[in-house]
DSSP file (Angstrom, degrees, kcal/mol; ACC not computed):
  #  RESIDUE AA STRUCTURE BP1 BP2  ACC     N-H-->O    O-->H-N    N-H-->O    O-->H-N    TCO  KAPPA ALPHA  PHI   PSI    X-CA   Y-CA   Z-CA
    1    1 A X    >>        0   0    0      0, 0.0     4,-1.8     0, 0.0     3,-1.1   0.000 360.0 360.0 360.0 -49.1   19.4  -26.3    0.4
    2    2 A X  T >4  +     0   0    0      2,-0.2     3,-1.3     1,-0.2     4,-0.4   0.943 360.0  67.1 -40.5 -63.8   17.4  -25.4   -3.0
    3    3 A X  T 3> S+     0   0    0      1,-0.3     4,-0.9     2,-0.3    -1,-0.2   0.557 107.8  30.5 -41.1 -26.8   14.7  -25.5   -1.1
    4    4 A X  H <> S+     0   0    0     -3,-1.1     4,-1.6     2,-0.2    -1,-0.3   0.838 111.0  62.9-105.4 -42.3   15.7  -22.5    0.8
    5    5 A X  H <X S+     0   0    0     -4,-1.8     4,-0.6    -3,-1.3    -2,-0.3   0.390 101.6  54.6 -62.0 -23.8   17.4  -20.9   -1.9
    6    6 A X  H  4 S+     0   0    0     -4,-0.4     4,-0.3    -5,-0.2    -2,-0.2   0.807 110.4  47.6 -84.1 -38.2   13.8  -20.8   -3.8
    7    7 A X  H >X S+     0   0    0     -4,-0.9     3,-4.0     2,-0.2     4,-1.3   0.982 107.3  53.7 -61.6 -79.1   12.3  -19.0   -0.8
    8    8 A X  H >X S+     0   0    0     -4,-1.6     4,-0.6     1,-0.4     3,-0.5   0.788 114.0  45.3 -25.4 -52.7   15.3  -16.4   -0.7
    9    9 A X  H 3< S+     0   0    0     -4,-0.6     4,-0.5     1,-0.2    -1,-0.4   0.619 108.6  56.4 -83.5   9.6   14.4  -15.9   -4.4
   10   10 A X  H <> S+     0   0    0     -3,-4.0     4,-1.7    -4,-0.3    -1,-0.2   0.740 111.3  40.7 -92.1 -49.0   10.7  -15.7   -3.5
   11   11 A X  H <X S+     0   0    0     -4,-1.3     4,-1.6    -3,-0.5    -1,-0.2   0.577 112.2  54.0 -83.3  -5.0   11.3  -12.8   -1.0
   12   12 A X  H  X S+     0   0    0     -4,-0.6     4,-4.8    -5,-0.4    -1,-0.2   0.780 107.5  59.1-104.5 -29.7   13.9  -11.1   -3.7
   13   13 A X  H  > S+     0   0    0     -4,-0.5     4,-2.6    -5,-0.3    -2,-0.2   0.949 114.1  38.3 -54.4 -51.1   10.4  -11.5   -6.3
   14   14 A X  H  X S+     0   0    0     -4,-1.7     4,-1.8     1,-0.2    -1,-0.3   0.820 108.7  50.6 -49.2 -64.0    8.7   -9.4   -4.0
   15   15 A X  H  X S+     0   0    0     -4,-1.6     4,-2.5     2,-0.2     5,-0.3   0.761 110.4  58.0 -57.4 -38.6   10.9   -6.9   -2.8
   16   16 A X  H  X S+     0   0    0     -4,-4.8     4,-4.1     2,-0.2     5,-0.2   0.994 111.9  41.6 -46.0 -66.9   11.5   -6.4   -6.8
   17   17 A X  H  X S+     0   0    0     -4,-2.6     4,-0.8     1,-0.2     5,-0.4   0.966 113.2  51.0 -43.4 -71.7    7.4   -5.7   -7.4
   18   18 A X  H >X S+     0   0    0     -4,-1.8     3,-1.1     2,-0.2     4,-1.1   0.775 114.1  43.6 -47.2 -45.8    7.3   -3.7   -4.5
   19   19 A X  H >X S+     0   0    0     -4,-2.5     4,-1.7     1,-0.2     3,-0.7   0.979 115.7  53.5 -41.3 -73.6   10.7   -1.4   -5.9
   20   20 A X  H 3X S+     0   0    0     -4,-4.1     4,-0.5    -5,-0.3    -1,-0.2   0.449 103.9  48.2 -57.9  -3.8    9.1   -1.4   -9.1
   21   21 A X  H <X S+     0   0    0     -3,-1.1     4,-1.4    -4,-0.8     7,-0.3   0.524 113.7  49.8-113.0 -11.9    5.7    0.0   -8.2
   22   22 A X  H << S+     0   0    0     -4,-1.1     7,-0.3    -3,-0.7     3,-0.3   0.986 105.2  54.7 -67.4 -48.7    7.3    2.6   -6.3
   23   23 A X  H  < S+     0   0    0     -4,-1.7    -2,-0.2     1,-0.2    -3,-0.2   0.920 125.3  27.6 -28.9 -76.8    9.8    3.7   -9.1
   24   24 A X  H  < S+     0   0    0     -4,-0.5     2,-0.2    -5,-0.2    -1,-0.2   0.331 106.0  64.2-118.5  -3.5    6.7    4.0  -11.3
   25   25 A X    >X  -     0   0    0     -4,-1.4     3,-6.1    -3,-0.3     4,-0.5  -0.874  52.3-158.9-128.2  97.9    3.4    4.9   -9.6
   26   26 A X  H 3> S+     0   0    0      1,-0.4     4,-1.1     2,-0.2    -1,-0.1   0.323  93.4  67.5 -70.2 -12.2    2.9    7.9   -7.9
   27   27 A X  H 3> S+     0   0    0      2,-0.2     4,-0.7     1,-0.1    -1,-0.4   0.780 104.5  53.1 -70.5 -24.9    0.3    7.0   -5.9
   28   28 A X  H <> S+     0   0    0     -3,-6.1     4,-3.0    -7,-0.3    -2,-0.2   0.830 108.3  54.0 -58.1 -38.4    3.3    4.7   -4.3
   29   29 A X  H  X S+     0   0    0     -4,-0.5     4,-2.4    -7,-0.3    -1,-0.2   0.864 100.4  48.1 -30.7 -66.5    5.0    7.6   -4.0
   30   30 A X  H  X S+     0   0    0     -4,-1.1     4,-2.7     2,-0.2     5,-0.3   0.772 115.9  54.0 -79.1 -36.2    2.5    9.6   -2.1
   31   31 A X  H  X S+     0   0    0     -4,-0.7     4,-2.2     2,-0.2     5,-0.3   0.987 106.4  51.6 -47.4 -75.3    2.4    6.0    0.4
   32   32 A X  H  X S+     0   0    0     -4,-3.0     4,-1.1     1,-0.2    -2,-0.2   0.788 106.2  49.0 -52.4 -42.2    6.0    6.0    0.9
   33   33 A X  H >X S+     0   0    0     -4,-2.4     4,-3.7     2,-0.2     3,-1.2   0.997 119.8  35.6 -68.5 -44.8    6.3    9.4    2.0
   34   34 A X  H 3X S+     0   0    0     -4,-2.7     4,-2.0     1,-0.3    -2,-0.2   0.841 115.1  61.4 -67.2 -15.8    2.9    9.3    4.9
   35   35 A X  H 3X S+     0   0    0     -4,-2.2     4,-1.1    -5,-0.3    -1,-0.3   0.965 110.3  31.9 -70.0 -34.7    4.1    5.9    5.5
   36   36 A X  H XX S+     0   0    0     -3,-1.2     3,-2.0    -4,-1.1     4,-1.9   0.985 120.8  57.6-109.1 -64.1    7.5    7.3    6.6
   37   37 A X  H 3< S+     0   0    0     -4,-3.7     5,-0.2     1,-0.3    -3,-0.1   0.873 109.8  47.0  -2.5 -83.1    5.5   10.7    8.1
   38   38 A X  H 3X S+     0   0    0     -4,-2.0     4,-2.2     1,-0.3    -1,-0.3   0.741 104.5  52.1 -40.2 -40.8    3.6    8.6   10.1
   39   39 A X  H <X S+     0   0    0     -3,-2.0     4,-1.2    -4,-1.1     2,-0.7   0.799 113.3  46.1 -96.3 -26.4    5.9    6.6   11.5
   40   40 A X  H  < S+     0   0    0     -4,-1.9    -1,-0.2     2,-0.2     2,-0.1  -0.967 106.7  58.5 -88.7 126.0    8.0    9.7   12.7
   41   41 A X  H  > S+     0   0    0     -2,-0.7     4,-1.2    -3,-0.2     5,-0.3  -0.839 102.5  53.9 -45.6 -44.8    5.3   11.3   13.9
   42   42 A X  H  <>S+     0   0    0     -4,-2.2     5,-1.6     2,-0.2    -2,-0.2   0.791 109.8  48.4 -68.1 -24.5    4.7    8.4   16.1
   43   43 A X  T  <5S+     0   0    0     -4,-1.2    -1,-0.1     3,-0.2    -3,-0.1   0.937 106.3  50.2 -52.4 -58.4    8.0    8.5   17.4
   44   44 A X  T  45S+     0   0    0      1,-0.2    -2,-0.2     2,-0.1    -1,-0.2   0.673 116.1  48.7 -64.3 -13.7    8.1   12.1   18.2
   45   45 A X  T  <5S-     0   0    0     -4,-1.2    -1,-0.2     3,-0.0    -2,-0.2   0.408  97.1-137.9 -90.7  -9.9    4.4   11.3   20.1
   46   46 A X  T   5 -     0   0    0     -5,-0.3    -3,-0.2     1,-0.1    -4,-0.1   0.975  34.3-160.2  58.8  54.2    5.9    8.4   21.8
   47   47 A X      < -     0   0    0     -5,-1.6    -1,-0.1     1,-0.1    66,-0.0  -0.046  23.5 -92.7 -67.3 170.1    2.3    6.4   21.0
   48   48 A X     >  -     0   0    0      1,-0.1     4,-2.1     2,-0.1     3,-0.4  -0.028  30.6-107.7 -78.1-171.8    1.4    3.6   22.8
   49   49 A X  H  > S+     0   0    0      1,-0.2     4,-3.3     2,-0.2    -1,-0.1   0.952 123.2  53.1 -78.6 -38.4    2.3    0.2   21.7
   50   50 A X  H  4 S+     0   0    0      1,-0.2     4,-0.3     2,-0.2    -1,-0.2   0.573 103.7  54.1 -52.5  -3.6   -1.6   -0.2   20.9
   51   51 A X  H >> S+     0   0    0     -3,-0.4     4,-1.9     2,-0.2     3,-1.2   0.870 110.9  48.4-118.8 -72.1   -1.5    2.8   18.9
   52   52 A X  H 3X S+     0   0    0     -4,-2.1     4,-3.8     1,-0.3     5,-0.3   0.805  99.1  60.5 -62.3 -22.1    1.4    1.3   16.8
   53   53 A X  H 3X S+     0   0    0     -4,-3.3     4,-2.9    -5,-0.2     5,-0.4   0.962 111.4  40.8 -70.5 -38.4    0.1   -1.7   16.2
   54   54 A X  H <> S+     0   0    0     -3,-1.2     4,-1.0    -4,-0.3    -2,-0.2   0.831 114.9  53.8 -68.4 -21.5   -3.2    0.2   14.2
   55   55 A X  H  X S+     0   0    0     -4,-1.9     4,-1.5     2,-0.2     3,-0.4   0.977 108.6  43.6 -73.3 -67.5   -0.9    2.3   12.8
   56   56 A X  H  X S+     0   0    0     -4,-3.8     4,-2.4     1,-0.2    -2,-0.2   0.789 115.3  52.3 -42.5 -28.8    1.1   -0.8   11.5
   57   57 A X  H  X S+     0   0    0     -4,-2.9     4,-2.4    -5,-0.3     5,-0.2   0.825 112.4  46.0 -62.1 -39.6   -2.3   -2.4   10.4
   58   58 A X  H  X S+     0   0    0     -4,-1.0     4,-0.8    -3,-0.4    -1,-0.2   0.784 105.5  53.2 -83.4 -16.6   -3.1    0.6    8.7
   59   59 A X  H  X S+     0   0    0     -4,-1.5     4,-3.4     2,-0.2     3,-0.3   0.891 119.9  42.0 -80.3 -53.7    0.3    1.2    6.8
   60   60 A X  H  X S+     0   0    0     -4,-2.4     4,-2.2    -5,-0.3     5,-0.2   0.836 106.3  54.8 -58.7 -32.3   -0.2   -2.6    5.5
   61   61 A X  H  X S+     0   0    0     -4,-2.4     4,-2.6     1,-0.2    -1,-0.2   0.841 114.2  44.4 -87.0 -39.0   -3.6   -2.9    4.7
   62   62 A X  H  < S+     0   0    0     -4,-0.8     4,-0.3    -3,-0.3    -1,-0.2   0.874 112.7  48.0 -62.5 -52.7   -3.0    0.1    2.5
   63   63 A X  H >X S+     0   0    0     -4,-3.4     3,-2.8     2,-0.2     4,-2.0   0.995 110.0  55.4 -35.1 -74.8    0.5   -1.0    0.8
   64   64 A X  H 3X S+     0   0    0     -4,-2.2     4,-1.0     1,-0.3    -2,-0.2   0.802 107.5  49.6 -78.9 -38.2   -1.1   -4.3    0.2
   65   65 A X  H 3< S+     0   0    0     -4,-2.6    -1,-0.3    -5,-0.2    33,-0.2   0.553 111.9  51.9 -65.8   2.5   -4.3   -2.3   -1.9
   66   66 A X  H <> S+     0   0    0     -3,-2.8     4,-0.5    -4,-0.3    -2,-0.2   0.728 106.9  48.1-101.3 -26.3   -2.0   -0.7   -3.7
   67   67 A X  H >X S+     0   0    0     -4,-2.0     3,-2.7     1,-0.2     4,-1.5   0.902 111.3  51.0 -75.6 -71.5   -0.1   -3.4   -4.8
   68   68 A X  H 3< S+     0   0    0     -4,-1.0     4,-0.4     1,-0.3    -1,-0.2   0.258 105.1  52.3 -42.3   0.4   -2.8   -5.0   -5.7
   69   69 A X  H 3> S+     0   0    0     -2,-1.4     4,-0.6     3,-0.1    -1,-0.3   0.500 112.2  50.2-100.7 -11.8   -4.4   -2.4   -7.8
   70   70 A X  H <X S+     0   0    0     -3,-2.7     4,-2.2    -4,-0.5     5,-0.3   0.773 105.7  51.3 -49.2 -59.1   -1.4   -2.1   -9.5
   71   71 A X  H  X S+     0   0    0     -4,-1.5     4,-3.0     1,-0.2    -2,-0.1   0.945 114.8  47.9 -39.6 -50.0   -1.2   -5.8  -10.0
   72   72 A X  H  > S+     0   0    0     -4,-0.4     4,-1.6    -5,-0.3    -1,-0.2   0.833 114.6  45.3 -74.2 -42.0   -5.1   -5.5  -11.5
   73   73 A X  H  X S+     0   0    0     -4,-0.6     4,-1.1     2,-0.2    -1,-0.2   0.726 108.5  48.7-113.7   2.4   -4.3   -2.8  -13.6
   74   74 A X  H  X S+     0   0    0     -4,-2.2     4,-3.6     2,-0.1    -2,-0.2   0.813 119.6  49.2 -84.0 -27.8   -0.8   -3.7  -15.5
   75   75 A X  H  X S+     0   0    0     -4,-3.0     4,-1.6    -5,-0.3     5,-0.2   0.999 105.3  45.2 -83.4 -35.1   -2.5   -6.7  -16.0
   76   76 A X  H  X S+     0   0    0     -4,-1.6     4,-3.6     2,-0.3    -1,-0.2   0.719 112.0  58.2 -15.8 -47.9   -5.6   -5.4  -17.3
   77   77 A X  H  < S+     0   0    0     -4,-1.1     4,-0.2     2,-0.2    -1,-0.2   0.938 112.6  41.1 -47.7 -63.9   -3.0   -3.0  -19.5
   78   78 A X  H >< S+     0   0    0     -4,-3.6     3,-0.7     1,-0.2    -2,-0.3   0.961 117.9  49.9 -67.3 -52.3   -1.3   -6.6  -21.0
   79   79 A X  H 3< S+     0   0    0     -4,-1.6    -1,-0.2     1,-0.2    -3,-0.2   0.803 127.1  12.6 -70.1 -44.2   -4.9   -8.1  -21.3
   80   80 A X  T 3<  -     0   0    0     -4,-3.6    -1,-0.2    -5,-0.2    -2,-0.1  -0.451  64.5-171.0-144.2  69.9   -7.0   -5.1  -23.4
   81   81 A X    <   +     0   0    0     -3,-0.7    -1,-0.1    -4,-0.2     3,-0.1   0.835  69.7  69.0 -10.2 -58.9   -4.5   -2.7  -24.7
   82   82 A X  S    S-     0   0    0      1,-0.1     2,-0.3    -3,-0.1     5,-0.1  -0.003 102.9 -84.8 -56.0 149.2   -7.3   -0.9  -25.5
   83   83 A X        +     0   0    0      4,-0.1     2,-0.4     2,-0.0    -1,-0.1  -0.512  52.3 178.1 -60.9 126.5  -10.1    1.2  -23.7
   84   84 A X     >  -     0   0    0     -2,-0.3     4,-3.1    -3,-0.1     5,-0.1  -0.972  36.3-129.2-127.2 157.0  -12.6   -1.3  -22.9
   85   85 A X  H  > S+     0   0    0     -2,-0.4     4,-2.4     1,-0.2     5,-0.1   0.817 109.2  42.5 -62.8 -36.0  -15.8   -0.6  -20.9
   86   86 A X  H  > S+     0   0    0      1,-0.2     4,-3.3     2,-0.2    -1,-0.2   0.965 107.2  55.6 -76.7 -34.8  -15.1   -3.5  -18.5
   87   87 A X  H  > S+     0   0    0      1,-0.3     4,-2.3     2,-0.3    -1,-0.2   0.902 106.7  58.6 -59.4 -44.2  -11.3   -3.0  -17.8
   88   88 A X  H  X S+     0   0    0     -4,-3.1     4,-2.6     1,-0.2    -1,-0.3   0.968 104.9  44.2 -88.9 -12.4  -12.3    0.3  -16.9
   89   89 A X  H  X S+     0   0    0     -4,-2.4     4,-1.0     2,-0.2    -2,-0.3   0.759 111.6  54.0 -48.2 -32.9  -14.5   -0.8  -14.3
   90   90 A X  H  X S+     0   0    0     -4,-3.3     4,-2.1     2,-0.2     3,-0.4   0.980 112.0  44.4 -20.3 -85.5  -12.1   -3.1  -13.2
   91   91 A X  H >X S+     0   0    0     -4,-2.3     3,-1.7     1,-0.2     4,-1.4   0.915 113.3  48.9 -30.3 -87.1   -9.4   -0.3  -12.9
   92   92 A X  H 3X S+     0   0    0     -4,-2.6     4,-2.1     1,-0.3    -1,-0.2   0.486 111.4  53.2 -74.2 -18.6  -11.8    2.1  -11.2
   93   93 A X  H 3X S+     0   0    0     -4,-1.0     4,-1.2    -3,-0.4    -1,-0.3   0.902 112.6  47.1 -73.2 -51.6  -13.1   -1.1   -8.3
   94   94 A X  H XX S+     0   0    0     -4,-2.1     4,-2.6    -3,-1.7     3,-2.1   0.981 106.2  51.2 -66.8 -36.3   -9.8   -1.6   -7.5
   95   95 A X  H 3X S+     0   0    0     -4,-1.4     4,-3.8     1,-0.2    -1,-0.2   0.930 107.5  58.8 -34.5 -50.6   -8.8    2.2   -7.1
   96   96 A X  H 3X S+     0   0    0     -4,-2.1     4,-2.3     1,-0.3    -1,-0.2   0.840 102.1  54.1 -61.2 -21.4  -12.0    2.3   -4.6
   97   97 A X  H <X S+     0   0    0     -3,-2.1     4,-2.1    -4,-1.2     5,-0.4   0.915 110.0  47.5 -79.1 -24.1  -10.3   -0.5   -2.3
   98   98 A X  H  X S+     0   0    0     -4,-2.6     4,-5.4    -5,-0.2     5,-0.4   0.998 112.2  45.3 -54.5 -49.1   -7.3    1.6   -2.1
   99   99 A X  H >X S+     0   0    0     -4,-3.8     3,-3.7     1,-0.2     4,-0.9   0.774 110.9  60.6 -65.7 -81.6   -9.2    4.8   -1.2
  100  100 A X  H >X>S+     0   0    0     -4,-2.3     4,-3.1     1,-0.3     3,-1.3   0.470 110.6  39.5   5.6 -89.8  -11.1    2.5    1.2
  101  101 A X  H 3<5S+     0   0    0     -4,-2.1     4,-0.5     1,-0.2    -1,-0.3   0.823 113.0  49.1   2.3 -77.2   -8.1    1.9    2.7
  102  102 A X  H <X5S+     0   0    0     -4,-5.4     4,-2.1    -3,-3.7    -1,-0.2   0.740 112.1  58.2 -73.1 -20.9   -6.6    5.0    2.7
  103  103 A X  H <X5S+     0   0    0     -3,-1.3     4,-1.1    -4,-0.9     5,-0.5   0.930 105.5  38.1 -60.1 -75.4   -9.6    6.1    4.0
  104  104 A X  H  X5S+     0   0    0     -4,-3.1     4,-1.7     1,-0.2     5,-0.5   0.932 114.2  63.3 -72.7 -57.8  -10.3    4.4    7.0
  105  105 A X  H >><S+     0   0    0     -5,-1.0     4,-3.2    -4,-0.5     3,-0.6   0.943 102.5  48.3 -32.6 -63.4   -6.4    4.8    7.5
  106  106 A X  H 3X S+     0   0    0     -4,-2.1     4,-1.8     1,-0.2     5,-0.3   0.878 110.3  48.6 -46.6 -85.5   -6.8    8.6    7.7
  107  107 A X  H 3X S+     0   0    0     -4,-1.1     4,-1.0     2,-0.2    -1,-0.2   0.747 117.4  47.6 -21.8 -30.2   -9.9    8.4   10.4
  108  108 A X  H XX S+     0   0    0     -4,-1.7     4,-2.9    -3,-0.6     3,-1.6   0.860 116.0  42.9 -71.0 -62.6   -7.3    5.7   12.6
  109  109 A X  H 3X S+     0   0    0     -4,-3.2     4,-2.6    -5,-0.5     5,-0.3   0.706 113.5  47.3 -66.3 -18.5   -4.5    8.0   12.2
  110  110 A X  H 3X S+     0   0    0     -4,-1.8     4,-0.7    -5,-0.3    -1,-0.3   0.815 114.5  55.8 -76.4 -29.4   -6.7   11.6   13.1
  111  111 A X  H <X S+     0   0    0     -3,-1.6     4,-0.7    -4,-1.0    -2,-0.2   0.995 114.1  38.3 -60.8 -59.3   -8.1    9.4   16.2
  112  112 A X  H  < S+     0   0    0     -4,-2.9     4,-0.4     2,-0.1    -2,-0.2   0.798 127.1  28.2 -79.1 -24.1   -4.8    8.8   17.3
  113  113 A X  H >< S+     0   0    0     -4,-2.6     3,-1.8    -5,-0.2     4,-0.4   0.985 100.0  74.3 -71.6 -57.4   -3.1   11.8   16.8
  114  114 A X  H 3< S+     0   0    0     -4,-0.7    -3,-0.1     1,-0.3    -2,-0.1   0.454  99.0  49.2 -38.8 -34.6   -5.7   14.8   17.0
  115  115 A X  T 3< S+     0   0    0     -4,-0.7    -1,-0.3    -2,-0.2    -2,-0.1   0.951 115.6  49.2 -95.1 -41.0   -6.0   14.6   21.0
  116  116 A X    <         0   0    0     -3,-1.8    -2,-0.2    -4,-0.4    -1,-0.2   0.863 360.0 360.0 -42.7 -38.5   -1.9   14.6   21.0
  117  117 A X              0   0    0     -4,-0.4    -1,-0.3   -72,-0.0    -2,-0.1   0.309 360.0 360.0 -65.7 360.0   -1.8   17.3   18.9
């Protein structure tokens, strides 16, 4: 029963980070709303199930570089309070995997809507 009871707080760990980087980062922000766009937009287009599945790929792959550049840059924050040269290269590497991301997201999501449209 612990055993199960440490996972439950594992998933609670999660959902907390994820709450808390929406609450406070606007770029999360800006996620949550095309995440939720998107996904009514594919509704009202009735897309295929292949369609949703890139779609879903693309919604995740993007959350999960945004937490993680999040991750990378509060800690970066606790590590060198200060401007440092490296930290901001750091910062600015992780940023690119988001736009990456977000990138190659946009280019899925204009393939699959633009000929509905």
């Amino acid at each position: 029963m612990k055993f199960v009871l440490k996972r439950l707080d594992s998933f609670k760990y999660a959902f907390s980070g994820i709450w808390t980087m929406v609450k406070s980062e606007k770029n999360a922000q800006i996620h949550l709303f095309s995440s939720l766009f998107i996904i009514s937009i594919g509704i009202i287009y009735q897309i295929s199930k292949l369609e949703w599945y890139a779609i879903i790929l693309c919604i995740a792959l993007v959350w999960m570089a945004e937490l993680l550049n999040t991750a990378i840059e509060v800690l970066a924050d606790v590590v060198s309070p200060e401007i440092h040269p490296s930290i901001k290269t750091v910062k600015d590497i992780a940023a690119g995997a988001v736009l990456i991301s977000a990138m190659a997201s946009l280019i899925i999501g204009i393939m699959i809507f633009y000929p509905k449209i």
